[in-house]
N, C-alpha and C positions, 0 to 999 in steps of 0.2 A: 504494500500500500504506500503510493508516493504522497508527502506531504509539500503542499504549496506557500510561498508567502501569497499573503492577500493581496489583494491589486489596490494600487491606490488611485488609480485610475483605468477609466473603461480603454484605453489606447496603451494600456502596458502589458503586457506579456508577466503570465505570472510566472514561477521559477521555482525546478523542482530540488527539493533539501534535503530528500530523506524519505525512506522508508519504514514504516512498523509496520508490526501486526494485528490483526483487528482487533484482537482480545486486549492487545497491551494500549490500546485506547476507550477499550471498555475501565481496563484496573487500573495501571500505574500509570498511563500516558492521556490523560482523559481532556478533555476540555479546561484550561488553566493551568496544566501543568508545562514546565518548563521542559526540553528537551534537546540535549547535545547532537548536532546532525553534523557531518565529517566537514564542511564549510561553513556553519550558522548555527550558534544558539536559540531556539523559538520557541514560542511560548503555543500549545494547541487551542485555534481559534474554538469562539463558543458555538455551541451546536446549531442557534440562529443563521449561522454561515454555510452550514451542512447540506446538500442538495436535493432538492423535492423529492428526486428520483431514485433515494436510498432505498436500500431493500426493507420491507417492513417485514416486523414481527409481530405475533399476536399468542399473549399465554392468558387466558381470561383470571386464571387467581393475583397471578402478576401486578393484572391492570386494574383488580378492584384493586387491590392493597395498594396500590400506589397512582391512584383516582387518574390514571392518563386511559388515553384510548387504543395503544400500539406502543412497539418499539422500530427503533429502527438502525440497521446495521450498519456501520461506517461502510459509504462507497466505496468501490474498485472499478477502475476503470477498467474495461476489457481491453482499449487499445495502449498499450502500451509505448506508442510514438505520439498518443496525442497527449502534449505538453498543457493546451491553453484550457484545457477543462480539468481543476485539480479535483482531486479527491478528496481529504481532509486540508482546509485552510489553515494555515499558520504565520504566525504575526512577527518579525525577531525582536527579540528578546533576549537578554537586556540592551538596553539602546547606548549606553557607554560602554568603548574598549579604552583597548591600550595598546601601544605600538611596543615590543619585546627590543627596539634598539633604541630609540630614543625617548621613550617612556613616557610620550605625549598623552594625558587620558579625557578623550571626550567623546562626544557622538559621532556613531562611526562614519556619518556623512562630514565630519568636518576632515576626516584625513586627504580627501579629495579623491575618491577613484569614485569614479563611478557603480562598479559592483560592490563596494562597501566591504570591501574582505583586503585590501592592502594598503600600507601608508607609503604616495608618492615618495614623500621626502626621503624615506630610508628603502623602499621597497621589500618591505617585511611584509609578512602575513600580520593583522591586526588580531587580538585576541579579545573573548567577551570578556566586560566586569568579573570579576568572581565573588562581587556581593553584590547582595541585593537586600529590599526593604521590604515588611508584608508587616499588616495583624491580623488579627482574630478575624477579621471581617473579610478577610480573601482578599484584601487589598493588595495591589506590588507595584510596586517600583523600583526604579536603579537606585541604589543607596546613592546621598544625599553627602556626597563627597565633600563638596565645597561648604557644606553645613556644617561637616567633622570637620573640615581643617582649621575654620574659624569660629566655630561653637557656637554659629546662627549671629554672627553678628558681622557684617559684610560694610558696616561705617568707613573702615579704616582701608577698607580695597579698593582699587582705582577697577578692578572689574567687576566689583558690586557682586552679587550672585551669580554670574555666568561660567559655565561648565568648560569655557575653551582654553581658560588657563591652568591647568592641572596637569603635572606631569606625576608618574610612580617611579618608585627604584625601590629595589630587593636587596636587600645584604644577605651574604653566605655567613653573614659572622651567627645566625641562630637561625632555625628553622619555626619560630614559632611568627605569631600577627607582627609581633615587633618588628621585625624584619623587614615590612614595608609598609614604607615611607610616602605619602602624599605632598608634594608641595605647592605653593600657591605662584605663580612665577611673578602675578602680577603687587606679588606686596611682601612675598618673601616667608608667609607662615608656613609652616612644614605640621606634620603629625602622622604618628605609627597609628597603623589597626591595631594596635593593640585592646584588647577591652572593646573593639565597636562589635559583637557580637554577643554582650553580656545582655542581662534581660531590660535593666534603665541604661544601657549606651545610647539610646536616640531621645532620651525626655527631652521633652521641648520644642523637637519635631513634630509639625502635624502632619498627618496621615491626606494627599491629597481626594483620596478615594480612586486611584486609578484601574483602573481593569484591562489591562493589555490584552488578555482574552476575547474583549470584545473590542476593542478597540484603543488604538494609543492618542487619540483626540481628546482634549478635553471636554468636549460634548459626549463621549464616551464613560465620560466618569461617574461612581454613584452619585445620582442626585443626593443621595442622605446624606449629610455633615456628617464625617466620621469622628469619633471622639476615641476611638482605642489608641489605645499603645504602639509604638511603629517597633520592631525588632529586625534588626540586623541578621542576616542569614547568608550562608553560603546558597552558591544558585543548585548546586547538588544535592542539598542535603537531602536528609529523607522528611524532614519535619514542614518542607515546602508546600509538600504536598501530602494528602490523606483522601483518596479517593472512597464515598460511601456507594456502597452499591448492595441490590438486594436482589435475590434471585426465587424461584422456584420451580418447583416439577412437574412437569405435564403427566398430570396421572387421567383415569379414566372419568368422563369419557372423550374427554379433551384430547386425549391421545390417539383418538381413532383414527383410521382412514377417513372417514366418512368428514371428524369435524378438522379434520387437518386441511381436507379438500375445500371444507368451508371458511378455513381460516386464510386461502387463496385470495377470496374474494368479498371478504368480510364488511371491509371498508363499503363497498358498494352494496353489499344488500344490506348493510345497517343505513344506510342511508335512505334504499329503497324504502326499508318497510316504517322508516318516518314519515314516509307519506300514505300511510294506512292504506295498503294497496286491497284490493278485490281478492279472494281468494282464487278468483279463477288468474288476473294477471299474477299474482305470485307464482303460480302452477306453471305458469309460461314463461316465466324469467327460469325459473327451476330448470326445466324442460331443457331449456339452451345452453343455460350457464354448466350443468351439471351433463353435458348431451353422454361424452366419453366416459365419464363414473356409470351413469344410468347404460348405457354396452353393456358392459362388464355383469349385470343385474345382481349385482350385490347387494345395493341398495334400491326401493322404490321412490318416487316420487313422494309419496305422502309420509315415507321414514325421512327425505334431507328434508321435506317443510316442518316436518316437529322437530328435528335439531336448529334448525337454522332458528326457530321461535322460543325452544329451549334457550337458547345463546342470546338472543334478543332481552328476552324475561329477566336473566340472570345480569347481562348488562343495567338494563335499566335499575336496578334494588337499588334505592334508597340507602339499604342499613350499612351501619360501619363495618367494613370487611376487614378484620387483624390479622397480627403475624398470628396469633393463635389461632383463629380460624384456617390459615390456611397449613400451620402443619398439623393440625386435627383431620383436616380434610387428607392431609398427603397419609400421617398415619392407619386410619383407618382403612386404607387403598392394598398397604404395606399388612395389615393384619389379615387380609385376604389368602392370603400364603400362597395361592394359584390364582397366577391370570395370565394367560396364553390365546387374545382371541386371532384371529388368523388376516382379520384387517385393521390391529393393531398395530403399526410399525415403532412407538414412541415409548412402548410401557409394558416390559414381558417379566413378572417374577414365576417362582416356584419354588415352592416350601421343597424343604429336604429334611431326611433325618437325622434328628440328634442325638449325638454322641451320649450313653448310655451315665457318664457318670456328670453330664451335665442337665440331664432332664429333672434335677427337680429345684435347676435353678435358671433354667432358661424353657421360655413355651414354644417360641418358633426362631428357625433359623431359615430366611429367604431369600435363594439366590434370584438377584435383579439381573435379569440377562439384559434388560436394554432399557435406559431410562434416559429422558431428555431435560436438559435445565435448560433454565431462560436466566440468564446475567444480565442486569442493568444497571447501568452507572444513575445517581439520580442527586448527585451533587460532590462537592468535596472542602475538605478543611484543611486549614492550617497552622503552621503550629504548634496545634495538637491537636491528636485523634479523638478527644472525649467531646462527647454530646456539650455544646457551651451550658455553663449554670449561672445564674446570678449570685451565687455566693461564693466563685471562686474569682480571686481577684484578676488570675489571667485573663479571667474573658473581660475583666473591663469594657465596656464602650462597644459589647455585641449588641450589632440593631437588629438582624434579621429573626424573621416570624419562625421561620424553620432550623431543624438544628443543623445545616450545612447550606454552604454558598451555593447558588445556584448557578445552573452551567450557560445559561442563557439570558440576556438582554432584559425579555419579555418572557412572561410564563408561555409553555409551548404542550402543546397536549400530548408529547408524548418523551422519551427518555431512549437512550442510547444502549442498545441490546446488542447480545450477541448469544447464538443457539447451541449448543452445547450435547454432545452426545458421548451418553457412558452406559456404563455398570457396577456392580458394588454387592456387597451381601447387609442383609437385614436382620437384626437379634433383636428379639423381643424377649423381657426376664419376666418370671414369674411374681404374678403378683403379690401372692401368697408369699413366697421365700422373701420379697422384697416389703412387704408388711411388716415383718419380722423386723428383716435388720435395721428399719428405721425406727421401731421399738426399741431394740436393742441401744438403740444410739441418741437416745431422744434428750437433745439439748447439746450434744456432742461440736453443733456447727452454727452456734450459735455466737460465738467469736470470729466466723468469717460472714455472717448476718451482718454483724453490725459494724465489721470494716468495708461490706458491699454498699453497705447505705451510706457511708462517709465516703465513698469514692462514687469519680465521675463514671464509672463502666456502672454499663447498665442490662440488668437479667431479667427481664419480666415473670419469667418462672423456676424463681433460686428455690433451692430446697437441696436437704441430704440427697433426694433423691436424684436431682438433676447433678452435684458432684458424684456419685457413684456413677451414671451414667457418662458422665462425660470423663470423667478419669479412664473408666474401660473402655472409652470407645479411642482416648488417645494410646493406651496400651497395645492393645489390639492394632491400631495402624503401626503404630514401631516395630511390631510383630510381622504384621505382615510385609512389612519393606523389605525384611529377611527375607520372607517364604516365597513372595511372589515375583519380585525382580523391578517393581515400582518404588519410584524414590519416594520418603515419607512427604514431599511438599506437593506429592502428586496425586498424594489419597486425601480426599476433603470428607466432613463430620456432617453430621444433620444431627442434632440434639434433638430425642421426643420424650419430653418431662412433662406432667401433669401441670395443668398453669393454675392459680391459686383461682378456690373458689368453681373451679369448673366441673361439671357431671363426667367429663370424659376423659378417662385415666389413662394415663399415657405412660410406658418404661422400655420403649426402644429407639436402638441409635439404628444410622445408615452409616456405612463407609462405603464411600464409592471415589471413582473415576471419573475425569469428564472432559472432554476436549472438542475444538471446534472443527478440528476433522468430520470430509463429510462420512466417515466410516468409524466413528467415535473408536473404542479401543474393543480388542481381542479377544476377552473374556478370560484373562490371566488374573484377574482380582475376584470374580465373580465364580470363580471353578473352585475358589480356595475357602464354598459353604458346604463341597461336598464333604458330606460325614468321616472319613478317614484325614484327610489334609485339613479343618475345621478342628480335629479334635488334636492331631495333632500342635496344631499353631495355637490354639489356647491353653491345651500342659506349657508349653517352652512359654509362652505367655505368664502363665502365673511365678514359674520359676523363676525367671527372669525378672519380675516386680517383687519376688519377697524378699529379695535386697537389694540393695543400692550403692553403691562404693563410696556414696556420702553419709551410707547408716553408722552409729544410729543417730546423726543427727539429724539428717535430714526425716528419717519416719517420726520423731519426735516433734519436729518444727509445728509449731501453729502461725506461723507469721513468713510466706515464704512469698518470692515473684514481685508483681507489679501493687503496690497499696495494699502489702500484706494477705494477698488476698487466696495463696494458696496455703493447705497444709503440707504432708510429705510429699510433695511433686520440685524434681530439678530437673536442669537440663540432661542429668546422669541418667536418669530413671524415665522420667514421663512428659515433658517440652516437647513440643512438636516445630515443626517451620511454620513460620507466623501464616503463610498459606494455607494451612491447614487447620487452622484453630477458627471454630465460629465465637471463642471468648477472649481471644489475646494472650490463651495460655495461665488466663485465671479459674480460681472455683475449681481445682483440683486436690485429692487426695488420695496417693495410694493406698492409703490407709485403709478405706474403704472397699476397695477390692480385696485385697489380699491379710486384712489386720496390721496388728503391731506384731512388735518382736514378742512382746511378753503376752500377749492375747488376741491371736492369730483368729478369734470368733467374733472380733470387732471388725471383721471385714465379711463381704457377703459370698465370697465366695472362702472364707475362713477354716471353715468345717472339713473344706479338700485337704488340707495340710495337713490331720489328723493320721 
């Protein structure tokens, strides 16, 4: 996928920088984020820029939970010689370099070439800033050079605020910020980066509200008065950027043949049947639209007009659609243990048999031969990764309604997808054996209760019962990256924990696979529920978790990870690749699986040890 700068006029020839991948603009490289191309630093235009004629996607729980009407997938152009139509726009960024022999620093149109990549005077390659400015608020800008060298006060300069007299130099005498040096040529101040990266290095600075994502114009700016904090940041860091996204599984009967052919054409018969057509004109849009399905006679006419009315009904609801509704909906599909229907292409499990000394702690074990995700980007943060709060002072001066920056200009009805195809096995634990052990534990996790409430990460449905859950289901993935030949950042979690308050009990994980391949993967994760290699990889599983090479401290620890928040869980034992965690690698305890040293019946699968 080539990425373009944006035209600044209808008579310029846009210009290609670089290629990603579709996914790595769904996650890491999304709309805002900055990105290093082999001649340009650029920032990815926002999705307002993106071309009508992108591929859509449509996953209906998707799109209640996240009130849009579609997704849709970053463009590819097929012709690969056409230059003037980009595919993803991109803007450069940061707009000050520096020349590596004369150490000239300003905007890289003042060096004089016209491609913007070399300085006449020396005939060096120019190189980008390598700092920049942002807050809370998804703001950025080029750091505020001439601000640092004279500490906001430009009286005493004969070039007042202007960026074209700044020159940098590096000393080899230390490798740290001190090292280089900003001077002012037109009045002779000088100063180290030292400290401009600290969290108060820019008080006093105001935040202009710039958003080079949409635009580097000052009519481009947020119209809100920003009042946050401006912080200093490398353009690489990781804390630049924090891309939020949310996904889900096409289960039945969303998964069918039948509504997959309907989700071809969706756009247009949802449109259709707002004009409250006739039953006989709907029979004839059917008729034509569906002519090549209806061949085949798989399906009747009067079977696609009840889904197509189904899908209509289910659009229109009213009521609030949640993350809980929608993995109740995905669970419940998954408690089926058999579904194999023959015009299903999206959504194949089948229960298998459990290994004899784990039946009376596990009810079902289900291999998912073939399941589809829907990935959406639906905004991103900076800074940091936690939902903003009003009582934590970093978020100072957060305006927005939402807990993450939006990707676009103007609100736009739909968000930036990409479709996904895997596999993965399914455990479901007994309720009964898990009744127990939260008896047996009752009050046990109640000192990671109340550092989950003092911290910004957020569980909707914490309980002993969700860390036992999600502790074994990250065990079990480190297990399996031995057995099956998958690297652990390449098996992802689905947590299904009972949500507080609700009728419908929930105590199974997924670990699956999922890639944007149109032949999603092999079934080399999905073979490893049969009963022999299954009971195999959960013995060497337990064994494996009943020490730690950190013990016994680490099985002791109540206070481990990010805000305290796990118990015996480290990087030795039970850490996953941050790709793989739906918690950030909080809310863990081995403990819980396998007990302590000294009471091995405090874990639920404890009793095996005997």
């Amino acid at each position: 996928m080539a990425l373009h700068f944006g035209k600044k006029s209808e008579n310029e020839k846009t210009k290609v920088v670089g290629e990603l991948r579709r996914t790595q603009l769904i996650t890491t490289f999304g709309s805002g984020a900055i990105v290093d191309m082999p001649d340009y630093s650029v920032v990815i235009a926002a999705t307002n820029y993106w071309k009508s004629n992108s591929p859509v996607l449509h996953e209906p729980n998707l799109e209640k939970l996240l009130k849009v009407s579609h997704f849709k997938q970053p463009y590819v152009t097929e012709d690969t010689g056409d230059k003037s139509s980009p595919d993803i726009p991109a803007f450069r960024f940061p707009i000050i370099h520096f020349c590596p022999d004369c150490g000239r620093l300003m905007p890289y149109w003042g060096f004089g070439d016209d491609t913007g990549k070399i300085c006449l005077h020396c005939k060096k390659n120019i190189v980008p800033s390598r700092f920049i400015a942002t807050c809370i608020n998804g703001h950025m800008e080029d750091f505020p050079y001439k601000w640092w060298v004279h500490g906001g006060d430009y009286s005493k300069c004969p070039a007042a605020d202007k960026d074209d007299k700044l020159t940098i130099t590096f000393s080899d005498e230390t490798g740290g910020l001190d090292s280089i040096v900003i001077t002012c040529t037109a009045c002779g101040k000088k100063r180290s980066m030292a400290g401009c990266l600290g969290k108060d290095a820019l008080r006093g600075y105001t935040c202009k509200g710039s958003r080079p994502w949409i635009g580097l114009k000052a009519d481009k700016r947020d119209p809100i008065p920003c009042t946050a904090p401006m912080r200093g940041l490398q353009r690489g860091a990781s804390n630049v950027y924090f891309s939020q996204t949310a996904s889900a599984l096409t289960i039945p009967p969303w998964s069918s043949r039948l509504h997959q052919e309907i989700e071809l054409y969706w756009d247009r018969l949802s449109s259709f049947l707002d004009g409250n057509p006739t039953e006989e004109n709907l029979r004839g849009v059917v008729e034509v639209q569906f002519y090549n399905l209806l061949t085949l006679e798989l399906y009747s006419v009067d079977d696609i007009i009840r889904e197509i009315k189904k899908r209509k009904n289910i659009e229109g609801v009213s009521e609030e659609y949640t993350k809980q509704n929608l993995y109740e909906d995905e669970y419940q599909v998954f408690c089926l243990g058999d579904y194999e229907q023959s015009d299903d292409y999206q959504f194949r499990i089948e229960s298998v048999d459990i290994p004899e000394f784990l039946k009376d702690y596990i009810d079902d074990v289900v291999m998912v031969k073939r399941l589809r995700e829907v990935l959406a980007l639906r905004g991103f943060r900076r800074i940091s990764p936690e939902k903003p709060s009003a009582d934590d002072e970093r978020f100072n001066g957060y305006h927005y309604d939402g807990d993450c920056v939006p990707l676009s200009e103007a609100p736009l009805n739909w968000y930036p997808g990409i479709e996904m195809l895997g596999e993965g096995v399914f455990i479901r634990l007994n309720e009964d054996a898990l009744s127990a052990w939260e008896d047996r534990n009752t009050g046990y996790y109640e000192a990671m209760k109340s550092q989950l409430e003092a911290s910004t990460i957020e569980c909707g449905n914490f309980s002993p019962r969700y860390v036992l859950l999600h502790t074994l289901s990250h065990l079990l993935i480190r297990q399996l990256s031995v057995e099956c030949g998958y690297s652990g950042a390449s098996i992802k979690e689905r947590i299904y924990s009972t949500f507080p308050e609700s009728t419908h009990h929930m105590a199974g994980i997924l670990l699956y696979t999922s890639s944007s391949d149109s032949d999603g993967s092999l079934g080399g994760l999905a073979r490893n529920a049969l009963p022999e290699q299954f009971e195999l990889i959960f013995r060497n599983m337990l064994q494996e978790a009943s020490w730690c090479s950190s013990d016994p401290i680490c099985i002791e620890s109540k206070a481990q990870g990010y805000d305290s928040l796990n118990y015996a869980a480290c990087h030795a034992c039970t850490l996953l690749p941050e790709t793989s965690c739906v918690m950030r690698n909080c809310l863990l305890d081995r403990g819980a699986v396998v007990g302590s040293l000294l009471n091995r019946r405090s874990g639920f699968f404890g009793d095996l040890f005997d």
